[in-house]
N, C-alpha and C positions, 0 to 999 in steps of 0.2 A: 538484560540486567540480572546478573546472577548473584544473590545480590542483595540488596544495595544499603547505600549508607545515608545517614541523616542526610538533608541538603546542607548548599554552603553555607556559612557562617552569613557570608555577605547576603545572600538571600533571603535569612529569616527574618520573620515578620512580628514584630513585639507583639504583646498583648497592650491594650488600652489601657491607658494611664487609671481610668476610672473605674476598671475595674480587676480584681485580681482572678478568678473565671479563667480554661483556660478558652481560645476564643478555635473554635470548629469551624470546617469547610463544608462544600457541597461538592460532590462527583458526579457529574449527569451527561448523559449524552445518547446516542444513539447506535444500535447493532446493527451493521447492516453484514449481506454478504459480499465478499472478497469480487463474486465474481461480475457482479451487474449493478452492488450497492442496492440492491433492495431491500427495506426492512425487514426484518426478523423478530417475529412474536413470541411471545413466550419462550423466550430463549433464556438461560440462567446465568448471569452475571455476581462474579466473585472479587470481592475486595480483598486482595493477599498482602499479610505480612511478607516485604522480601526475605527477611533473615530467616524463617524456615517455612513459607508458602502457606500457614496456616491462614484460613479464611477469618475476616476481619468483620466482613460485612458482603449479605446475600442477597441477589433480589432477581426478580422476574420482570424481563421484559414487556411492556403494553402493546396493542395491536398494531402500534406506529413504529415497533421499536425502539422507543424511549425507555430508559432507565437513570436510575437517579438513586446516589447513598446522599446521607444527611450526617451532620455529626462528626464527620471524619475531622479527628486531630489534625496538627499540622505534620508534615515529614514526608517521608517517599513511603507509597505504595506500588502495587505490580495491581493489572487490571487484566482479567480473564472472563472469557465468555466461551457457552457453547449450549449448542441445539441440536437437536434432532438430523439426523446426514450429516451433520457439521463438525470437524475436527474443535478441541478444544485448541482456544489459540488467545495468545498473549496482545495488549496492545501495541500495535507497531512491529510485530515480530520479524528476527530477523537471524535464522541459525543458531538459533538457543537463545538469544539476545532480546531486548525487549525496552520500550520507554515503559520507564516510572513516571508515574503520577505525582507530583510534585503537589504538595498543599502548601499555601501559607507563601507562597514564593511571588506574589504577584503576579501570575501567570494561569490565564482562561483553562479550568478544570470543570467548565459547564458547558462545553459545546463539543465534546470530545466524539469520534467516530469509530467504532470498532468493530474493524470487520474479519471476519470468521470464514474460515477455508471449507468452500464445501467437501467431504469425502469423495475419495476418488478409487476405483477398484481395475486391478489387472489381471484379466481370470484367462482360462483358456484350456487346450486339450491338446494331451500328445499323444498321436498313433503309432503304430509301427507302419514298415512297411507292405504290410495288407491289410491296414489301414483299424487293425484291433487296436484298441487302449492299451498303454504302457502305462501300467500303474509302479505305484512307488519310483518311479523318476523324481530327483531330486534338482526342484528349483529355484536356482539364486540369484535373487533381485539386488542388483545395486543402484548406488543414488550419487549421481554428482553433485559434491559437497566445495565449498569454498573456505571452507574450517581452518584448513591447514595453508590456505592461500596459496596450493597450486592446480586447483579444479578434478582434486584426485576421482575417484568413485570409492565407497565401502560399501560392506555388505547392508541392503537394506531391509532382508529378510529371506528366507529359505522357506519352504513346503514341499513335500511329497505328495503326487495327484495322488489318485484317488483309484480305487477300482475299474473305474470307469475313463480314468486317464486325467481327471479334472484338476485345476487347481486354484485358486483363487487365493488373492495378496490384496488384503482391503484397507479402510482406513490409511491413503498413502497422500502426502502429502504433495505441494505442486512443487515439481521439480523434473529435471532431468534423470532417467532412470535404463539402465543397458537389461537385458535378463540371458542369461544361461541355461540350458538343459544337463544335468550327466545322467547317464542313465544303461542301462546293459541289457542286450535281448535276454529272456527268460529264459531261452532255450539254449542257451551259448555254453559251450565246453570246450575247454582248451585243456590242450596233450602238456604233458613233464618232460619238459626235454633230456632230462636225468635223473637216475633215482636219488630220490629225495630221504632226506634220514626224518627229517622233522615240521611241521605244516602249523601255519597259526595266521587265521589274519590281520591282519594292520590297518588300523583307522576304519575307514568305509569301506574296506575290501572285505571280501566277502569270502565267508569259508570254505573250506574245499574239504575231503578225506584226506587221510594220512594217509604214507604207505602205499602210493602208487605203484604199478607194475610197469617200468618203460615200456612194456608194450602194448601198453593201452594207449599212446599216444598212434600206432599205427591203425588204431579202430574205429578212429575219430570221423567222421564226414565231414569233407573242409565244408562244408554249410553249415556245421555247426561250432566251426571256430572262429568265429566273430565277435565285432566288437561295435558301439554306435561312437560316432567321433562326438565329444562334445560340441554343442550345437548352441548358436547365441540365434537372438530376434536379428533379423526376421527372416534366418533360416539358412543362415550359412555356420559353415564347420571356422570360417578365419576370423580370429580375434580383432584381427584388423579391418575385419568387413562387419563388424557387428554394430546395427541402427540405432540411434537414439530415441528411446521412447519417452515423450514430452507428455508431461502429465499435469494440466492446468488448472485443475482443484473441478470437483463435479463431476468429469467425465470416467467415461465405464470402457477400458480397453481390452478388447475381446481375441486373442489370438489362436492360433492353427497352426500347431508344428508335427511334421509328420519324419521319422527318424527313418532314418537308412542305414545298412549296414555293414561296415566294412571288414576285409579277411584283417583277423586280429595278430598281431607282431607281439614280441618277445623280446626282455633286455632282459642281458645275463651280466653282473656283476662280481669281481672277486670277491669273497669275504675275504675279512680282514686276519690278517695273518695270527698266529697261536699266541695269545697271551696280550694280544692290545686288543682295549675295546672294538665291538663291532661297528660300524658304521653304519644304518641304516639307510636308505634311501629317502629323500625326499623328490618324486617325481609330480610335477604337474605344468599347466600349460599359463604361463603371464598373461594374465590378461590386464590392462591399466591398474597397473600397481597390486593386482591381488592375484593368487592363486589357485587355480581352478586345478583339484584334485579326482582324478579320473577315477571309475568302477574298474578295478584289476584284483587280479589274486597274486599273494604273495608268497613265497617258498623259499626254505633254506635248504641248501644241501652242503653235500661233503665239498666244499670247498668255494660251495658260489651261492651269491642272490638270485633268483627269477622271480620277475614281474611277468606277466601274461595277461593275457584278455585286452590288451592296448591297443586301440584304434590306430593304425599309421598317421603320422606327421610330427608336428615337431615340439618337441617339450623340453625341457628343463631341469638339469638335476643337480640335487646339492645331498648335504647330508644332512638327516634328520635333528643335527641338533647346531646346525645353520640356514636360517628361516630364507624362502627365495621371496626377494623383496624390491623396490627401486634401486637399492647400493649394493645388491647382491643377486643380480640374475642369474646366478649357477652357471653349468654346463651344457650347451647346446648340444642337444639328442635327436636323433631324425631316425626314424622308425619306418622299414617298408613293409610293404605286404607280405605279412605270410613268413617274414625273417626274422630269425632269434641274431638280435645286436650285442655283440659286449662293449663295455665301456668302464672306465676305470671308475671310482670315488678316491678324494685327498682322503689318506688314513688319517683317524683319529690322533695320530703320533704329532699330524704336521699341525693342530691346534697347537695354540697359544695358553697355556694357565698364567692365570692373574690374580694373586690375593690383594686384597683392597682392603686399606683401613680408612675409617670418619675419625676426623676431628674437626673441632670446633676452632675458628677460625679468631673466636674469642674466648677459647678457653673454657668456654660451659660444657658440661655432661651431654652430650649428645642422646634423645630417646633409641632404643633398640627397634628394630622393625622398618628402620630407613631403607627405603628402597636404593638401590642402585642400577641404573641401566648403562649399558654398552651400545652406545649411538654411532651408527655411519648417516650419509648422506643429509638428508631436511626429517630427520623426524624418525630414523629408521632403527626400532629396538632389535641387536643382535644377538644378547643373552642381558639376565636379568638377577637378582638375586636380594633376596629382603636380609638387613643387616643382624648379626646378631647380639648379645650382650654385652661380645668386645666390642661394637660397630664394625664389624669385618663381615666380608665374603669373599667370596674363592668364584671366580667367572671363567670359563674357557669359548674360546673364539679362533677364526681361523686367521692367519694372517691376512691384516689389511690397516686403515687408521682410522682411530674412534674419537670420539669424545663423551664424558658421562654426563647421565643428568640423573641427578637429586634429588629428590623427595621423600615426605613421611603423607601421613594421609591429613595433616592441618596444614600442608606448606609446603614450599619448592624451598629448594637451597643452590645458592650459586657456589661454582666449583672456582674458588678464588687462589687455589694450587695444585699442583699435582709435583710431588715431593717422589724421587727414587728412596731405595732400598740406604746406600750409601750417602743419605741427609742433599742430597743436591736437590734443586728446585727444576724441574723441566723448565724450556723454556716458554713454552705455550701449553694451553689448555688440552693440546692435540696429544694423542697418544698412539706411536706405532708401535705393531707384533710383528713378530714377523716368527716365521714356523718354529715352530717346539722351542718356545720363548717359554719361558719361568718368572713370572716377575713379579713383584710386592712391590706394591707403591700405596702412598699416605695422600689422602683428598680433604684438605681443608677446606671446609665449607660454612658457609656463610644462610642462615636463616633468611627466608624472604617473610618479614614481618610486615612491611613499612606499605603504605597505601599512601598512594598518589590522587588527591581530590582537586578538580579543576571545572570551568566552565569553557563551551564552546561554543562560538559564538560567528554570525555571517552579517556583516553590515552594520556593527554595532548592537545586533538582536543574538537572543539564543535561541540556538540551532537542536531541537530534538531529533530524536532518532538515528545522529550521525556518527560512521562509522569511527570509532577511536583506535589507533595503535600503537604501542609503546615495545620497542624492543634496541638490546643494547646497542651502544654506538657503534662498538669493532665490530658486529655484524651486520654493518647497511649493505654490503655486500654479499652476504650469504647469510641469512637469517635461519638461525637455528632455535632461537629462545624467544617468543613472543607471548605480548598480553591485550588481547583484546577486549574493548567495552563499548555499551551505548549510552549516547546521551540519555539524560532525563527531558521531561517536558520543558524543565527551564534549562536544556542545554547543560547543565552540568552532570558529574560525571566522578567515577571512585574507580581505581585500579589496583587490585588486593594484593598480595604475596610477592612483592618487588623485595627483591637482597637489593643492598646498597650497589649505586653504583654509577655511571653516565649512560642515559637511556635519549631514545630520537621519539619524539613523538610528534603522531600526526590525526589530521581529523578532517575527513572525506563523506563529502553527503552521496549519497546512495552507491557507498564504496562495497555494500556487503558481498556483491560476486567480483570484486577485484580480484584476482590472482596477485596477489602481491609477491607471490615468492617466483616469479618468473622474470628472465633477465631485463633490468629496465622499466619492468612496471610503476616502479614507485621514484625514478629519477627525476619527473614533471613535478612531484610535490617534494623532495626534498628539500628543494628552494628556500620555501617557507615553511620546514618546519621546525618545532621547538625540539633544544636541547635540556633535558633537566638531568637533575644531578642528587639525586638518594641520600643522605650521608648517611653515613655509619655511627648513628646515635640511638640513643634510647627515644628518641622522640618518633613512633612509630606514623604517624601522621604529617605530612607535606604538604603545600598547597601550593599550586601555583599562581605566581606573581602576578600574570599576566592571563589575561582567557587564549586559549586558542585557538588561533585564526581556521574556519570551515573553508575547505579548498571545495570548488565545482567538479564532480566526474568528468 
């Protein structure tokens, strides 16, 4: 509950006739740990305000693990605890999400359980291959997440070992998590396949001298023109062979990776002809939806890109200012041993330019600083641009078909047209480029003010902690705009920044690792679930007529 809002109207609990007072609750219950339920002493429990987390009311657990507030007004709170080894952790938690505590609502807030994730840490050590520390290796943790309802991974933290090869990823919560190595022998030098005019590294690459003599490339010991291939747990170089490391709150995973090294390859790329932008590379290897960017050196010359120091096999290339992502895997590059590859980039020319104007869909002053993104596939930003004081931006992208999405930093906005140059209304939200496209188009948008408040309920009872999802009609089939919440204790429930419109809502108990955005997942509950309908009124607040029905996983 991120969050949250008064309870419902229907739930609240008058004050007594006899008296005007207002009338206070009790919050009490017990800490235990997540992983065996046993009490926890002295543990520090916090009463938050949802609307900005500010502590309400603070106390310290007794040797049984009891705690108990007094006093507490009627309305929704959020409930937090933590201790010592113990992640701070919300009650009920569930991917950012959380039950509020409900006062005043006729619903048991004296027997409450709140259990707390032990700390869990994934340390470990990389060698080379004669078995010295590789320090400064860069290690990236991802975390499978259900956020986006398709089980993607993100990054769930990076560190460089240590001197000694060490590294250590602590405080990590329970969950499923993959881990990466990149990393470069210390000793590795690679030859210029041709004289270079100008030398500068890019990103994590790493610098080199200017002004090489081609024939230093004939001086080189191939043992020292090597590369280490990126390497995932638990010790293979294949992105598709790389293990899941299950991390169930408490435990301590200890790993051992030892790098090997292989003869390093070469891509040589045109630069981009006199007088059109350069194109820059974007090389790296997919790994579930993220991009793993390898240690190489980069070089310009009279006429070409080099990349060097690259491990053989197989990577991915795009141009630096289109991101390689799920709706845009770039260009497949296979790298052998020991061999300088060329390979082409789309010139800068075959981008698409696209000025964008905002307007208000009713006519009011739009704020400046509205964002604007360029969306392919479920979720995938391709370029970006904050509006300015006309509400305009200027976006370029390479050919393919988008759709935008809207927002400032108080609210989303639905794109309720996309208007051509010559006043015509497209006919859908969709928008295609296609190469060295020119185009201005008008985006009438629509503020998402309006908050949808309902209850949910299984058997005629309300259903806490059950997943909620609200997203628009014409997308039950390819969901690109979603809003998700948690029940409160008495099963009700708020859904913020909704623009007007026909929305599907549904409500699934222990739905929170559903993949819902994969084909078919949510076909068993459309069935039964509710259609609501937003209007396009001043009346920023909705409620629903009916509670809605909790479906079983």
């Amino acid at each position: 509950m991120r969050r949250l809002p008064l309870t419902l109207l229907a739930f609240a609990l008058a004050a007594p006739a006899q008296s005007t007072a207002p009338h206070t609750y009790r919050v009490a219950g017990t800490v235990v740990s997540a992983i065996d339920n046993h009490p926890l002493q002295r543990a520090s429990i916090q009463l938050l305000n949802p609307e900005d987390q500010a502590p309400v009311q603070t106390t310290t657990s007794d040797q049984y693990g009891r705690f108990a507030f007094t006093g507490v007004p009627a309305g929704n709170h959020e409930l937090q605890g933590t201790a010592p080894n113990y992640l701070a952790t919300m009650y009920d938690e569930h991917e950012g999400f959380n039950t509020g505590i409900i006062t005043g609502a006729a619903v048991d807030t004296e027997s409450l359980v709140l259990k707390l994730h032990p700390e869990s840490v994934i340390a470990g050590i990389v060698v080379d291959e004669s078995a010295e520390p590789v320090q400064s290796a860069s290690i990236q943790l991802f975390r499978q997440t259900h956020n986006f309802g398709d089980g993607r991974v993100v990054l769930a933290g990076s560190i460089a070992t240590d001197d000694l090869g060490r590294f250590e990823l602590p405080r990590l919560i329970p969950g499923t998590y993959f881990l990466a190595i990149i990393a470069a022998p210390w000793y590795a030098v690679h030859p210029t396949p041709a004289p270079i005019e100008t030398a500068a590294p890019a990103g994590s690459r790493r610098a080199f001298p200017q002004g090489l003599d081609p024939s230093f490339a004939d001086s080189i010991d191939p043992a020292l023109d090597v590369a280490y291939p990126i390497s995932f747990y638990p010790g293979t170089t294949d992105p598709a062979r790389a293990a899941p490391i299950l991390v169930h709150g408490g435990n301590s995973v200890d790993l051992h990776f030892q790098l090997s090294p292989s003869p390093a390859a070469t891509l040589s790329l045109p630069r981009s002809p006199k007088g059109q932008p350069q194109a820059y590379p974007t090389l790296g290897i997919p790994f579930r939806g993220q991009m793993l960017v390898p240690v190489d050196e980069l070089r310009q010359g009279s006429g070409q890109v080099v990349i060097s120091g690259l491990a053989p096999g197989d990577y991915m290339l795009s141009q630096s200012n289109r991101p390689i992502n799920r709706s845009n895997p770039g260009t497949a590059i296979h790298l052998g041993d020991r061999t300088t590859t060329e390979s082409n980039l789309p010139t800068a020319s075959d981008n698409a330019q696209l000025h964008v104007r905002l307007q208000s869909a009713h006519g009011d002053v739009l704020p400046s600083h509205v964002r604007v993104l360029l969306m392919q596939g479920r979720g995938d930003a391709i370029a970006g641009q904050v509006s300015d004081e006309k509400n305009e931006v200027n976006l370029e992208a390479s050919p393919g078909e988008y759709f935008f999405e809207v927002a400032d930093q108080q609210r989303p906005y639905a794109v309720r047209q996309i208007i051509a140059a010559n006043g015509h209304p497209f006919a859908s939200n969709n928008l295609y480029l296609a190469a060295g496209d020119k185009l201005s188009v008008i985006l009438t948008v629509i503020p998402g003010i309006h908050t949808l408040k309902g209850v949910a309920r299984k058997d005629g009872k309300p259903v806490p902690g059950a997943f909620i999802l609200l997203f628009p009609s014409n997308e039950a089939s390819d969901i690109r705009t979603s809003f998700r919440q948690q029940s409160d204790l008495d099963g009700s429930f708020d859904i913020r920044g909704l623009p007007p419109g026909a929305y599907t809502l549904l409500a699934i108990e222990n739905g929170w690792d559903l993949d819902w955005q994969h084909q078919g997942a949510l076909s068993s509950y459309l069935r039964t679930a509710l259609t609501v309908h937003i209007p396009d009124t001043a009346d920023k607040v909705q409620y629903l007529p009916i509670p809605i029905a909790v479906q079983s996983r």
